[in-house]
C-alpha positions in Angstrom: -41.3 -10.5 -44.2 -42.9 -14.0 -43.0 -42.9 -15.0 -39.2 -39.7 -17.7 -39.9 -37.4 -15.2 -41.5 -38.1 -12.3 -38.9 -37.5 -15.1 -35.9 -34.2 -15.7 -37.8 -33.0 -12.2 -38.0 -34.2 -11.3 -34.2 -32.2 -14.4 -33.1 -29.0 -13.3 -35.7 -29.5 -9.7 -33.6 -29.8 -11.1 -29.9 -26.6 -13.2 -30.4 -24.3 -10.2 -32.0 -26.1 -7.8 -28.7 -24.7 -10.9 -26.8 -21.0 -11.1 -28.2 -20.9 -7.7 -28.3 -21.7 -6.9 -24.5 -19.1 -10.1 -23.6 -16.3 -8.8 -25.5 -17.3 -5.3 -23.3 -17.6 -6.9 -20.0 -14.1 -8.7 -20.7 -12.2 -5.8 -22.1 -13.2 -3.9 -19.1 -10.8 -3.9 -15.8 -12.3 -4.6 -12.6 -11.2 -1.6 -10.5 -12.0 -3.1 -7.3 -9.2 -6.1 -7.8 -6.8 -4.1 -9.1 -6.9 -1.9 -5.8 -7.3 -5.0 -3.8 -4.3 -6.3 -5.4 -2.2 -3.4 -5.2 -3.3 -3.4 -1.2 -2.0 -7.4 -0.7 0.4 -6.8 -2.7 3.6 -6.7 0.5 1.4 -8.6 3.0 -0.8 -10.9 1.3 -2.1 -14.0 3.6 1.0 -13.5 5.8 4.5 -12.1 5.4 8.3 -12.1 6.9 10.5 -9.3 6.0 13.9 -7.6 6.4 13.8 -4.0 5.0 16.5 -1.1 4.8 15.1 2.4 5.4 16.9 5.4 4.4 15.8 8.9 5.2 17.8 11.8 3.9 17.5 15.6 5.0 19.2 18.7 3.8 21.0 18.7 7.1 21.5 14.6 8.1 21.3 11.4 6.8 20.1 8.1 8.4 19.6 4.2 7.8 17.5 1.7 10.2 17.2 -1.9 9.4 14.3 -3.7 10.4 12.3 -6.8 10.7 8.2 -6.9 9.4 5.4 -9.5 10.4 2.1 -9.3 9.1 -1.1 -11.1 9.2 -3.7 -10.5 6.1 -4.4 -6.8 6.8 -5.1 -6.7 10.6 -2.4 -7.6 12.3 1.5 -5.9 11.9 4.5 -5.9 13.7 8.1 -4.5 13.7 11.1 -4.7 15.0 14.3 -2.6 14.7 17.6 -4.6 14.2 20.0 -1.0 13.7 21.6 1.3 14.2 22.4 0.8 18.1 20.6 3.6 19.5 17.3 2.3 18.0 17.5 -1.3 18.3 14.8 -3.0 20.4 12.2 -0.1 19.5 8.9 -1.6 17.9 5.2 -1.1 16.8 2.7 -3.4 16.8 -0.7 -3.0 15.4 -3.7 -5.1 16.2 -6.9 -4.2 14.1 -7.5 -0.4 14.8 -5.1 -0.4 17.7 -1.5 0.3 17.5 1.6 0.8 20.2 5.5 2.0 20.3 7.6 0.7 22.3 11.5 2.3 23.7 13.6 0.3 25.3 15.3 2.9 27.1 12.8 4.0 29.0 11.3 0.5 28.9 7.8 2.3 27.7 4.8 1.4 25.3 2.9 4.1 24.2 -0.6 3.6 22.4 -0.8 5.9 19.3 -3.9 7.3 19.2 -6.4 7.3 16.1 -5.4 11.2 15.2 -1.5 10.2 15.0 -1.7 7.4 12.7 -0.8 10.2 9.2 2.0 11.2 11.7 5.5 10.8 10.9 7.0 7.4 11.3 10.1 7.3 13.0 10.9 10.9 11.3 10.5 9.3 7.2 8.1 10.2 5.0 6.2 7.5 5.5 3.1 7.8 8.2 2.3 5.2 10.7 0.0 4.1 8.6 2.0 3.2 5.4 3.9 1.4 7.6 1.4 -0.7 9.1 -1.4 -0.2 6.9 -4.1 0.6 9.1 -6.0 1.8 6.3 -6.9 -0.3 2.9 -7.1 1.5 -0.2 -10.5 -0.6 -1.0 -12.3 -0.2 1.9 -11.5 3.2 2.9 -11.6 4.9 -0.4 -14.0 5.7 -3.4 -12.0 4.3 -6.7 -12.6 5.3 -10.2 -10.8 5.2 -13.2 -9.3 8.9 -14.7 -6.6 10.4 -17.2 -3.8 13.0 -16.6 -1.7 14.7 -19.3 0.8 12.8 -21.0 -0.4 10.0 -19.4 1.4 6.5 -20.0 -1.1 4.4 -22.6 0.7 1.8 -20.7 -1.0 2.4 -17.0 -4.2 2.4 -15.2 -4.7 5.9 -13.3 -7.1 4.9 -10.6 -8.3 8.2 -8.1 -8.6 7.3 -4.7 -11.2 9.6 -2.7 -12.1 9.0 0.9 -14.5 8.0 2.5 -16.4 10.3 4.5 -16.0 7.8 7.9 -12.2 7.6 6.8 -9.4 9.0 9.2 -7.0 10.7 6.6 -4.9 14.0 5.6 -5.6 12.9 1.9 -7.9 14.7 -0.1 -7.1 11.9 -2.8 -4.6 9.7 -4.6 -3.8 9.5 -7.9 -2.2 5.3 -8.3 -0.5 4.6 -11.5 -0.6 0.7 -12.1 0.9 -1.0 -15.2 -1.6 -2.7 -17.0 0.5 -5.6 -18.4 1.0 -7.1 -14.5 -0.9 -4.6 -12.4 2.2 -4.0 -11.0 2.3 -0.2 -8.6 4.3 2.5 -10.6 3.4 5.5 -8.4 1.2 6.9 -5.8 0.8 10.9 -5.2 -0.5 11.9 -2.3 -2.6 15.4 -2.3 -4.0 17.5 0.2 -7.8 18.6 0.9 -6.9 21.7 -1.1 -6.0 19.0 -4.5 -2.3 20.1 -3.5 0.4 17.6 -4.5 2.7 16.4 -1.3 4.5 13.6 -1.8 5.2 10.8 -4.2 6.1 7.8 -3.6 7.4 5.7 -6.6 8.1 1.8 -6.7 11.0 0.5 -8.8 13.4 -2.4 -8.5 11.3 -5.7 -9.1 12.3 -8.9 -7.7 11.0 -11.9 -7.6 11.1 -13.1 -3.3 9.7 -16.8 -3.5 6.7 -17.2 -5.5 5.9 -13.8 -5.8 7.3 -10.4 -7.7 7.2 -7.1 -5.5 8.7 -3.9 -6.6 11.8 -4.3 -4.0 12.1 -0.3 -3.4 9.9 2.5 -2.3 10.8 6.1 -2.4 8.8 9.0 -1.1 9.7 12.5 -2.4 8.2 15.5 -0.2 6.6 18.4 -2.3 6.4 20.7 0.8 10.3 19.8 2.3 12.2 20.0 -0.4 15.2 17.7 0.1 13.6 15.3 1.7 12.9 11.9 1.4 13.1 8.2 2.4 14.0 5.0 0.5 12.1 1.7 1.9 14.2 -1.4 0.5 13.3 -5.3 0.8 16.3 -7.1 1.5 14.4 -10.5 2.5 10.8 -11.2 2.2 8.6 -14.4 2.6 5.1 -14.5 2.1 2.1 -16.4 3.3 4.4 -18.7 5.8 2.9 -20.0 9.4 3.3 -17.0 11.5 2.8 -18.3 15.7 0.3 -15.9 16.8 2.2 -14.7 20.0 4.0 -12.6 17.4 1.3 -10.1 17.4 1.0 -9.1 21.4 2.1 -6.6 23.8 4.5 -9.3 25.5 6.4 -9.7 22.2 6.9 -6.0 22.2 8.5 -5.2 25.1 10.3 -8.8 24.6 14.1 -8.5 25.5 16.1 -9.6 22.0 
């Protein structure tokens, strides 16, 4: 074969290699901005919302409406509107610090670093899903795995902590739909790979510019029975939020 012809064919190989590793690189999801996104996804730059929360027991059934600031994923604070008996209590969190406050005893309580997978306000859902003390980027190992009968439709990303995370999770299994990388489900299992909760997302809608699933249910595996219903009546994201919203005066401020 003579020196032009073989220069020709290495070039005709090096381009196909080329195309070839592009059309990879492209078809390939980028795990770490689908988890990112999933993480912004209710807070974003900034956000102002009014949520319904429903838990229900075997025994009793109660609602609490409430009112959510956040700022990127440091800063969060809420404020219960209802029922009666509640209103006036709230939680603000400030980087890794977070406090309660109750009006009738006209007391804040710091929540210390070992309470923040307790129970918020009796739900299903821990202080930190409620103020997100913990990001599902930074905090956890992600990679990309398959379950049976798994939707061909959704990403199944496992989430593993890290070994410097503060969790009861051993791991996570999130189920993201691929078309809009929109959250279908997250299950929650113990140290010992023990499923104990779900918590699916359902009811899209579109608040402003930007499409949220508008309800979150968590399921217990261990109380059977039990579970809670989170529901965005109102939301508005990345508005001008005055930065007094996010201190100890606002929290024990008389509404």
């Amino acid at each position: 074969m003579n020196k032009p012809v073989c220069i020709f064919l290495i070039f005709i190989i090096m381009s196909l290699t080329g195309i070839l590793s592009a059309g990879a690189t492209h078809d390939t999801p980028d795990i770490k901005k689908i988890v990112n996104q999933v993480d912004r996804l209710y807070r974003s730059m900034s956000s102002e919302t009014e949520v319904e929360m429903i838990i229900v027991t075997p025994n009793w059934k109660r609602k609490l409406k409430m009112k959510m600031w956040t700022k990127g994923l440091a800063r969060t604070f809420i404020y219960i509107i209802s029922p009666e008996k509640d209103s006036g209590i709230a939680t603000l969190r400030i980087d890794s610090s977070m406090w309660n406050y109750f009006p009738k005893i006209d007391k804040v309580i710091k929540v210390p670093p070992s309470m923040m997978m307790a129970s918020w306000m009796g739900s299903d859902f821990t202080n930190d899903d409620l103020v997100k003390e913990t990001s599902l980027l930074e905090d956890y190992h992600a990679s990309f795995t398959s379950i049976e009968n798994e939707d061909p439709d959704c990403f199944y990303i496992k989430l593993v902590p890290k070994k410097e995370t503060t969790t009861v999770w051993g791991k996570i299994l999130l189920v993201i739909r691929k078309k809009d990388i929109m959250p279908v489900k997250q299950i929650f299992f113990d140290e010992k790979d023990t499923k104990v909760r779900v918590m699916t997302f359902k009811n899209i809608k579109i608040f402003g510019d930007r499409k949220i699933p508008a309800t979150l249910e968590i399921i217990s595996e261990k109380n059977k029975g039990k579970k809670t219903i989170l529901t965005y009546i109102n939301a508005r994201f990345d508005t001008e939020i005055d930065k007094s919203v996010f201190t100890r005066r606002n929290l024990q401020k008389k509404r």
